[in-house]
C-alpha positions as CSV (number, residue, x, y, z in Angstrom):
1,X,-7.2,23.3,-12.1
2,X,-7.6,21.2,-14.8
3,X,-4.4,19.4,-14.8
4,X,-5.3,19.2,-10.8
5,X,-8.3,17.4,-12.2
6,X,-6.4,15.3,-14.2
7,X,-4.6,13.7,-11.6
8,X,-8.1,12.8,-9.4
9,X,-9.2,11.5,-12.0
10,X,-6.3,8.5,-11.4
11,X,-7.6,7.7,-8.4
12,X,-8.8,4.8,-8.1
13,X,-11.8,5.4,-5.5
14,X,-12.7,8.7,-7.6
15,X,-12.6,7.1,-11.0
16,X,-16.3,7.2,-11.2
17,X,-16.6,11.1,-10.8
18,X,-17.3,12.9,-13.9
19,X,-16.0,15.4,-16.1
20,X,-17.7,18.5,-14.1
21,X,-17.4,17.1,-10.4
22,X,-13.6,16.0,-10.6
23,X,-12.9,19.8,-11.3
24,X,-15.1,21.3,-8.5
25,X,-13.2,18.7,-6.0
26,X,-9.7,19.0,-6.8
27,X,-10.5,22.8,-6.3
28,X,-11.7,21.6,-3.2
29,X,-8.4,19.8,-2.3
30,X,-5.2,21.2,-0.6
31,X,-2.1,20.4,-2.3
32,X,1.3,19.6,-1.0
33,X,4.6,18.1,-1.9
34,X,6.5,15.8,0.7
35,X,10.0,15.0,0.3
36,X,11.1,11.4,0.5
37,X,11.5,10.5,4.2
38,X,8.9,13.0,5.5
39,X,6.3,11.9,7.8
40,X,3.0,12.4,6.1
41,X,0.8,11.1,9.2
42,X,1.5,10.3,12.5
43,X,-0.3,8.0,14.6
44,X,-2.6,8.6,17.2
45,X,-2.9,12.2,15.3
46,X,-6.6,14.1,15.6
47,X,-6.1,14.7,12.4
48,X,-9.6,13.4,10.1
49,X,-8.7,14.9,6.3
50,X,-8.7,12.1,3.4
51,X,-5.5,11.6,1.2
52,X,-4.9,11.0,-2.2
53,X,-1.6,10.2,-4.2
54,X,-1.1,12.3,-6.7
55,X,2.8,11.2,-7.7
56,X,5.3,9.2,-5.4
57,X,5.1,5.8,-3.3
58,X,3.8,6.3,0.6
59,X,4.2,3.6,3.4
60,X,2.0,3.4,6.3
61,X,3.3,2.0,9.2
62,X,3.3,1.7,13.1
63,X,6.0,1.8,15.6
64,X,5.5,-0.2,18.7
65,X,6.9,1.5,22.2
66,X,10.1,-0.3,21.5
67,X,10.4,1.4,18.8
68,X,10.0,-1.7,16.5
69,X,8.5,-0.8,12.9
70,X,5.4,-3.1,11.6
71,X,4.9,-1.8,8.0
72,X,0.8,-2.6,7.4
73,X,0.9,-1.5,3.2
74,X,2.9,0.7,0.4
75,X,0.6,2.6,-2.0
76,X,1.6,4.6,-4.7
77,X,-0.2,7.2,-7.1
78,X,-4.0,6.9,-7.5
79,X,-4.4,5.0,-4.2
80,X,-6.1,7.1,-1.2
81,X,-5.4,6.6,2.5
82,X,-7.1,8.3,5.9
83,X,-10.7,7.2,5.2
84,X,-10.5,5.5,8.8
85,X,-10.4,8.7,10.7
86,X,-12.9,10.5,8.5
87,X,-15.4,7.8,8.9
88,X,-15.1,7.5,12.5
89,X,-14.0,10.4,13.8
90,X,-11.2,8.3,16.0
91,X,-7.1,9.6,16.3
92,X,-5.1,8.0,13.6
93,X,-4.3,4.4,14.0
94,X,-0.7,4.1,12.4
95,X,1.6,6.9,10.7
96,X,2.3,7.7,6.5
97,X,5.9,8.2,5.2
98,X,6.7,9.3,1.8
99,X,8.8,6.6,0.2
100,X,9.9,8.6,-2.6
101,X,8.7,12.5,-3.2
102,X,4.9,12.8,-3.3
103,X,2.3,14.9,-4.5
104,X,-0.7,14.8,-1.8
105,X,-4.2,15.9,-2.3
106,X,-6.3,16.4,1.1
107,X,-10.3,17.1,1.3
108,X,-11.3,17.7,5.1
109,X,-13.6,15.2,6.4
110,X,-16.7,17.0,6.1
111,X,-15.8,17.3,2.2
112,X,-15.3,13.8,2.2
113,X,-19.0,13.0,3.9
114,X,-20.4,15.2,1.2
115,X,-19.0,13.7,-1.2
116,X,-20.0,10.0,-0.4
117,X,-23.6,11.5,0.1
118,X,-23.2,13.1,-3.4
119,X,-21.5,10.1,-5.4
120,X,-23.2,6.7,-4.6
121,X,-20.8,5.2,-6.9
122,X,-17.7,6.9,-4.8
123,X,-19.4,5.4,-2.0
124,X,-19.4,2.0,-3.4
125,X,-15.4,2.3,-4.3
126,X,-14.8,3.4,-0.9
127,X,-16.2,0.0,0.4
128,X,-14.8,-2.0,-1.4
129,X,-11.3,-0.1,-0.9
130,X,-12.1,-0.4,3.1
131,X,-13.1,-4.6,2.1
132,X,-9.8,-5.1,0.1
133,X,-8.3,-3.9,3.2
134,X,-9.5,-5.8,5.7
135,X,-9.4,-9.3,3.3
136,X,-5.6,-8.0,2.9
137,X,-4.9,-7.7,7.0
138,X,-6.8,-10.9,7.7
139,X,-4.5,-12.7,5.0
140,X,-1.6,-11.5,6.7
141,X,-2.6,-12.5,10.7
142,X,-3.4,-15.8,9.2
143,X,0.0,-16.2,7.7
144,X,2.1,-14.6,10.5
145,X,-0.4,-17.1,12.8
146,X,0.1,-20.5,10.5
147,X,3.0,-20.3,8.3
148,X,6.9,-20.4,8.7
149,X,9.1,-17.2,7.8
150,X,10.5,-18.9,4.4
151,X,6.7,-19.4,3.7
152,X,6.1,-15.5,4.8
153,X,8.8,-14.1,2.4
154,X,7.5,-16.1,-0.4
155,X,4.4,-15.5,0.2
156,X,4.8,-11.9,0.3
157,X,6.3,-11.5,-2.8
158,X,3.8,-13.6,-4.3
159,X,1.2,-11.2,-3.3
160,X,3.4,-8.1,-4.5
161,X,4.1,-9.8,-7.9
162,X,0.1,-10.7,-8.3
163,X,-0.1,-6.7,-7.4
164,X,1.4,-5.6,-10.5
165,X,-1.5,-7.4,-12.8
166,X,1.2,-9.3,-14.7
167,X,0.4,-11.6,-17.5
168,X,1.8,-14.5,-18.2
169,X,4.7,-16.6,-16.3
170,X,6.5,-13.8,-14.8
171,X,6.0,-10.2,-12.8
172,X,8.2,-7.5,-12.8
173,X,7.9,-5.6,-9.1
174,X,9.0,-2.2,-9.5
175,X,11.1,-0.2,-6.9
176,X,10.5,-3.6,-4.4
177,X,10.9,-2.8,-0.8
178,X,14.4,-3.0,0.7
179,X,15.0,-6.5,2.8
180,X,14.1,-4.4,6.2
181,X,11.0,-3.1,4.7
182,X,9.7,-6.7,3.7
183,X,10.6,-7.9,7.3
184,X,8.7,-5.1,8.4
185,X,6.2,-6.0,7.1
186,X,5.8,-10.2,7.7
187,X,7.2,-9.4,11.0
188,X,10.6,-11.3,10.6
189,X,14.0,-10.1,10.8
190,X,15.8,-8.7,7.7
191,X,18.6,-11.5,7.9
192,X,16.1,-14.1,7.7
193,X,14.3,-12.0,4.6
194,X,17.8,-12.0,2.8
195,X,19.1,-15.6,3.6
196,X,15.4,-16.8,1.9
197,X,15.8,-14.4,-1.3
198,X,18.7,-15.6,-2.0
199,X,17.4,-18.7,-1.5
200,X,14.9,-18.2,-4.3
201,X,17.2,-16.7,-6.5
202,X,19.3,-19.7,-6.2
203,X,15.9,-21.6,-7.1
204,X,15.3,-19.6,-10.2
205,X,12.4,-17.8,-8.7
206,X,13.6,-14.5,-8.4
207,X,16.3,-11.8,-10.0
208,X,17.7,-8.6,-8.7
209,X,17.8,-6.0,-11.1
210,X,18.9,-2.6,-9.4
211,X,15.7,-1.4,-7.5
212,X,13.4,-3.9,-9.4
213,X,12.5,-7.7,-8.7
214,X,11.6,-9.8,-11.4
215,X,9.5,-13.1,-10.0
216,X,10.0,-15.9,-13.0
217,X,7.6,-18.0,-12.0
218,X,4.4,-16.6,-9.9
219,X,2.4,-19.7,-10.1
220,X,5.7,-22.0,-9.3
221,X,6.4,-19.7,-6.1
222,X,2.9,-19.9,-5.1
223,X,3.3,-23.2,-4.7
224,X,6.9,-24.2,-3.6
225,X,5.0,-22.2,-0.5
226,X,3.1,-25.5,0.6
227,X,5.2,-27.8,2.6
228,X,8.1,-25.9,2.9
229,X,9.7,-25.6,6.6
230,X,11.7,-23.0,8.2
231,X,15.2,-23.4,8.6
């Protein structure tokens, strides 16, 4: 139970929890392992538990009728996801897929209520979670809205290198989504993703090594964005 502990106690909302009450909730918790590819979620589920990421990446995503996949985030260990449906009560508004193999703590949603009436300070982390979100969506309808698909691309992995809490010139983005994913997720197609990362890479912005990006020059790709116009 302790180790169990030990891994709350990554998690970001949670981090304010102390020594005795991280113990008595990750007792509280119902563990699981998901295999890479396995759905975690689906949408429009009556499902209302709270999620958080003990080990492995997750992506939560929505699939329109057509069957066309809008990818809304990626979060990895320490972040949370499912607060929507506990708060509310409402179905599930897009599904959870485990990007690599994941370790998933659940606490149902009358667990989770407790818990915010319990832990103002839990309460506070949740909001500000829920207001990160909601900043990070409107950014993205904006962009989609106002800006051209080169812009999108680089804009996007702007916003994943600034993610990683670099210092300095440069970023290193870890395990960077695949060229479909991005498109996914700026709504674009993944030829037009490719033709403008190459296009930075030819610009000195960006290098492929394996799995991992490395972004040069966040500030400079920041602002190669203005004025630019699709091709």
């Amino acid at each position: 139970m302790m180790e169990a502990a030990s891994s709350l106690k990554h998690v970001a909302v949670l981090q304010d929890l102390s020594e005795i009450e991280l113990p008595r909730l990750a007792k509280d918790c119902r563990w699981r392992d998901f295999q890479r590819g396995t759905e975690i979620l689906s949408a429009e589920a009556g499902s209302t538990d709270v999620h958080f990421i003990a080990t492995g990446r997750v992506r939560v995503t929505f699939y329109s009728p057509g069957g066309r996949e809008v990818a809304f985030r990626e979060l990895g260990p320490g972040a949370s996801f499912g607060e929507l449906s506990a708060i509310d009560g409402e179905t599930r508004s897009a599904s959870v897929v485990a990007l690599d193999d994941c370790t998933i703590a659940s606490i149902s949603r009358e667990r989770f209520w407790r818990l915010l009436r319990d832990s103002p300070e839990v309460s506070a982390n949740v909001l500000r979670s829920l207001a990160a979100l909601v900043r990070d969506l409107t950014t993205r309808i904006v962009g989609e809205t106002t800006l051209t698909v080169s812009q999108r691309v680089r804009a996007e992995i702007v916003r994943l290198a600034r993610g990683t809490g670099h210092k300095g010139k440069s970023a290193l983005i870890q395990k960077s989504p695949t060229h479909a994913a991005l498109a996914s997720q700026i709504g674009a197609t993944r030829e037009a993703v490719s033709r403008e990362l190459s296009r930075m890479a030819s610009d000195g912005f960006v290098e492929r090594r394996g799995r991992d990006l490395v972004v040069h020059d966040v500030a400079g790709l920041q602002s190669s964005i203005d004025g630019m116009r699709d091709n």
